[in-house]
C-alpha positions as CSV (number, residue, x, y, z in Angstrom):
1,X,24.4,0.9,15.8
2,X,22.8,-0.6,18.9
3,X,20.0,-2.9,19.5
4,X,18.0,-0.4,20.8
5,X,18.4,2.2,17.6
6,X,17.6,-0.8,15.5
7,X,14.3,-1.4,17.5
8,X,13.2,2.0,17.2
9,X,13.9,2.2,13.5
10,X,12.0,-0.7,13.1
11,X,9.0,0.8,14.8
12,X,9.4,4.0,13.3
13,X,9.0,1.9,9.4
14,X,6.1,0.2,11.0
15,X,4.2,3.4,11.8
16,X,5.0,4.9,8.9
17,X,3.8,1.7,6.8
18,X,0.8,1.9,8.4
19,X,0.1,5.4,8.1
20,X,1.2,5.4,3.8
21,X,-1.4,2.3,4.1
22,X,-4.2,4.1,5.4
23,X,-3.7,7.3,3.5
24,X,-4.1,4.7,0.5
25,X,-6.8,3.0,1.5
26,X,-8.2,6.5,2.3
27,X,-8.3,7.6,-1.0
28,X,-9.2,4.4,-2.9
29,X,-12.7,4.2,-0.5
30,X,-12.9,8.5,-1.6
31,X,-12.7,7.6,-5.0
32,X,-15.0,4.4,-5.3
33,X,-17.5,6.6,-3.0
34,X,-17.6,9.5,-5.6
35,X,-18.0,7.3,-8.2
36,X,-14.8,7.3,-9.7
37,X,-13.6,4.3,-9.9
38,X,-15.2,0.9,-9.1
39,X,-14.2,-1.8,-6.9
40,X,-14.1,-3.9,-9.8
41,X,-11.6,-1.6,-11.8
42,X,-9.3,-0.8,-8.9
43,X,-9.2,-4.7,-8.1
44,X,-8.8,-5.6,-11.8
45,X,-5.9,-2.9,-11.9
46,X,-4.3,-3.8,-8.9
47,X,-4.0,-7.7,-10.3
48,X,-2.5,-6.8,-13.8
49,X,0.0,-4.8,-11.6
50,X,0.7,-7.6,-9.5
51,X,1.1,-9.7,-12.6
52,X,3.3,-6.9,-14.1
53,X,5.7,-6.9,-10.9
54,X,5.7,-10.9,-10.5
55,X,7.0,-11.4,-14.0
56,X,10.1,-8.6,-13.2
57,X,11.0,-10.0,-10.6
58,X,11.7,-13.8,-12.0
């Protein structure tokens, strides 16, 4: 595989990160605007999940 193919991969994974993160980020602002969820409970749940994937990985 060449230089270039890896370069394009790469770019191809970036776009595509950004465009999973924005479809996230998407829906977590849809669901705190419709009353939903909370800030508060999505950043609450997103820390014990951190936590939760810290600990597996030591």
């Amino acid at each position: 595989m060449g230089e270039v193919d890896i370069l394009y991969q790469i770019s191809n994974l970036k776009e595509m990160d950004y465009k999973n993160t924005l479809a996230i980020t998407s829906l977590i602002e849809l669901l705190i605007e419709k009353n939903i969820i909370t800030r508060t409970e999505f950043l609450k749940k997103a820390q014990e999940l951190d936590e939760i994937a810290s600990t597996i990985q030591k």
